[in-house]
C-alpha atoms as a printed R data frame, in Angstrom:
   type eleno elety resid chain resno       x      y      z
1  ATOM     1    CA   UNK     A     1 138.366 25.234 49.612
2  ATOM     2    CA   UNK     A     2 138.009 22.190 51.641
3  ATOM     3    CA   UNK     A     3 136.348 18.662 50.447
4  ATOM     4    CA   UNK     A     4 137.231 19.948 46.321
5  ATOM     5    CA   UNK     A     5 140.777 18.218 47.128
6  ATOM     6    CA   UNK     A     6 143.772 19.677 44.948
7  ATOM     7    CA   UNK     A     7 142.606 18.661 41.335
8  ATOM     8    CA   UNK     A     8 139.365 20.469 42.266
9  ATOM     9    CA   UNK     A     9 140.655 23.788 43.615
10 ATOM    10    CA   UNK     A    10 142.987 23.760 40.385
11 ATOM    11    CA   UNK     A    11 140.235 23.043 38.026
12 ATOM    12    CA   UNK     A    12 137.754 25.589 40.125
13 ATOM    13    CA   UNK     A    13 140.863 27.980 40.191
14 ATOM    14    CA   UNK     A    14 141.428 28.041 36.589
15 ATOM    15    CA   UNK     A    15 137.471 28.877 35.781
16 ATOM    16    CA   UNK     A    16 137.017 31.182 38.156
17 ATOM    17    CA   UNK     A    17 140.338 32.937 37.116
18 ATOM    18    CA   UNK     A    18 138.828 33.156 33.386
19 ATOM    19    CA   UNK     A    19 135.552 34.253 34.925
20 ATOM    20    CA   UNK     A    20 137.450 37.050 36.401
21 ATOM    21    CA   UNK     A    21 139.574 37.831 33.472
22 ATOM    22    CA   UNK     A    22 136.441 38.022 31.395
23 ATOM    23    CA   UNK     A    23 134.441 40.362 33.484
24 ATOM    24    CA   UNK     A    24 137.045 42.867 34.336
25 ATOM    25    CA   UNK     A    25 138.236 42.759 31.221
26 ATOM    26    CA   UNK     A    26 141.909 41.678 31.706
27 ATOM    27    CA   UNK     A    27 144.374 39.923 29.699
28 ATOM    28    CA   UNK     A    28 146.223 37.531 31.419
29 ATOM    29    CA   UNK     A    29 147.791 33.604 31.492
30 ATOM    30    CA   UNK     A    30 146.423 30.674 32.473
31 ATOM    31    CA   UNK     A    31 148.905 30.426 35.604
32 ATOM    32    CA   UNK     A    32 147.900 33.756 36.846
33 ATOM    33    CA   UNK     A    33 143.940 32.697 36.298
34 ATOM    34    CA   UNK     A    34 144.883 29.596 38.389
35 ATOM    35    CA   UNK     A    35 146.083 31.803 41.369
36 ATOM    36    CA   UNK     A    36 143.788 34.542 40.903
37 ATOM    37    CA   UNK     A    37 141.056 31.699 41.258
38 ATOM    38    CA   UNK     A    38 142.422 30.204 44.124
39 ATOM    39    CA   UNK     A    39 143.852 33.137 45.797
40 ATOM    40    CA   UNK     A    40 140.518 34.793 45.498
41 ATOM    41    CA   UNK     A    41 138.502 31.928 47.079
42 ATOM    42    CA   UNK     A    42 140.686 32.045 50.106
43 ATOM    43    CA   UNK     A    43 140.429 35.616 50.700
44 ATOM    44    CA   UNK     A    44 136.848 35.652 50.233
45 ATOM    45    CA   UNK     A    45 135.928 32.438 51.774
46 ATOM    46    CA   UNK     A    46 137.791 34.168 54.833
47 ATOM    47    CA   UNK     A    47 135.856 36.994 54.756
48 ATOM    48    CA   UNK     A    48 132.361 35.472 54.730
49 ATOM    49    CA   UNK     A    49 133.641 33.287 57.501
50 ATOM    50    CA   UNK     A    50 134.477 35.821 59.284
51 ATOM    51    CA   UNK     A    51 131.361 37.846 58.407
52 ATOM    52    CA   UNK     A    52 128.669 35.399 58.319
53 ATOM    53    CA   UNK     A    53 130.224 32.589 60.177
54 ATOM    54    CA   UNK     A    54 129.666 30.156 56.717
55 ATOM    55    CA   UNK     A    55 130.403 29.655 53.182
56 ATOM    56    CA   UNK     A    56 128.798 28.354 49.688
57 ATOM    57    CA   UNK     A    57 129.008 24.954 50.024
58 ATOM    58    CA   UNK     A    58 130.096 22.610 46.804
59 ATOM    59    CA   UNK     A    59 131.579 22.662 43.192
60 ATOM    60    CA   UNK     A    60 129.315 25.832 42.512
61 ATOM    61    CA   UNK     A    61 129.669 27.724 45.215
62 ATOM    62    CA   UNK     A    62 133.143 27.572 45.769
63 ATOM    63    CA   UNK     A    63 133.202 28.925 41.853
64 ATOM    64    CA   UNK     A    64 131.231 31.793 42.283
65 ATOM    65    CA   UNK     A    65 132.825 32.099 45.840
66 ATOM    66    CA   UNK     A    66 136.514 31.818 43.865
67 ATOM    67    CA   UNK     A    67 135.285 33.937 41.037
68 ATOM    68    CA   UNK     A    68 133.807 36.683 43.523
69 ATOM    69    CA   UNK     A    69 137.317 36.643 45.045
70 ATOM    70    CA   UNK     A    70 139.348 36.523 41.661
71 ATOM    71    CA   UNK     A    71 137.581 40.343 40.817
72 ATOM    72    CA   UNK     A    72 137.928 41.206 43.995
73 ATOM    73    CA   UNK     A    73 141.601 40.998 43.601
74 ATOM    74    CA   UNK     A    74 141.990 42.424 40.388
75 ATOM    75    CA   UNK     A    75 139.566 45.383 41.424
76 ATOM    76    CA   UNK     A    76 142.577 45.898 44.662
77 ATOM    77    CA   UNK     A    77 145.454 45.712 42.567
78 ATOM    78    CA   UNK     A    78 143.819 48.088 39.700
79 ATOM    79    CA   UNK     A    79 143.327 50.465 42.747
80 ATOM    80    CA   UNK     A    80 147.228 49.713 43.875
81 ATOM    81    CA   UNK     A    81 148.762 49.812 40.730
82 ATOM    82    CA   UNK     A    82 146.365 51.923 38.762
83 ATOM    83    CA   UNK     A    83 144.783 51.627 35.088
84 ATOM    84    CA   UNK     A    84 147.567 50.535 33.460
């Protein structure tokens, strides 16, 4: 998440984390929203790197980028870990 600086990838983090939580209907805290959010963006930002050779630019993107990311995650670990 480069040019967002720290505060930003928190703050983007944190919302896309809820995002996240909300559509795949989780229940989790506001720490694990933070890293889901941020965790998420990486991963994904990676891939459409890798992929397309770019990325959503800006505040926005990088949410729906992060948020993207965030289900993507919990959609992995469900398939790891199971229902539960």
């Amino acid at each position: 998440m480069t040019g967002i600086g720290w505060i930003g990838s928190l703050i983007i983090g944190a919302l896309a984390g809820w995002i996240a939580e909300k559509i795949m209907k989780t229940d989790q805290s506001l720490i694990m929203n933070i890293v889901l959010g941020i965790v998420g963006a990486l991963v994904l930002n990676w891939l459409l790197i890798a992929i397309l050779g770019t990325t959503l630019g800006g505040w926005i993107g990088q949410l729906i980028v992060a948020a993207a990311g965030a289900c993507l995650l919990i959609y992995v670990t469900r398939l790891i870990r199971g229902r539960s």
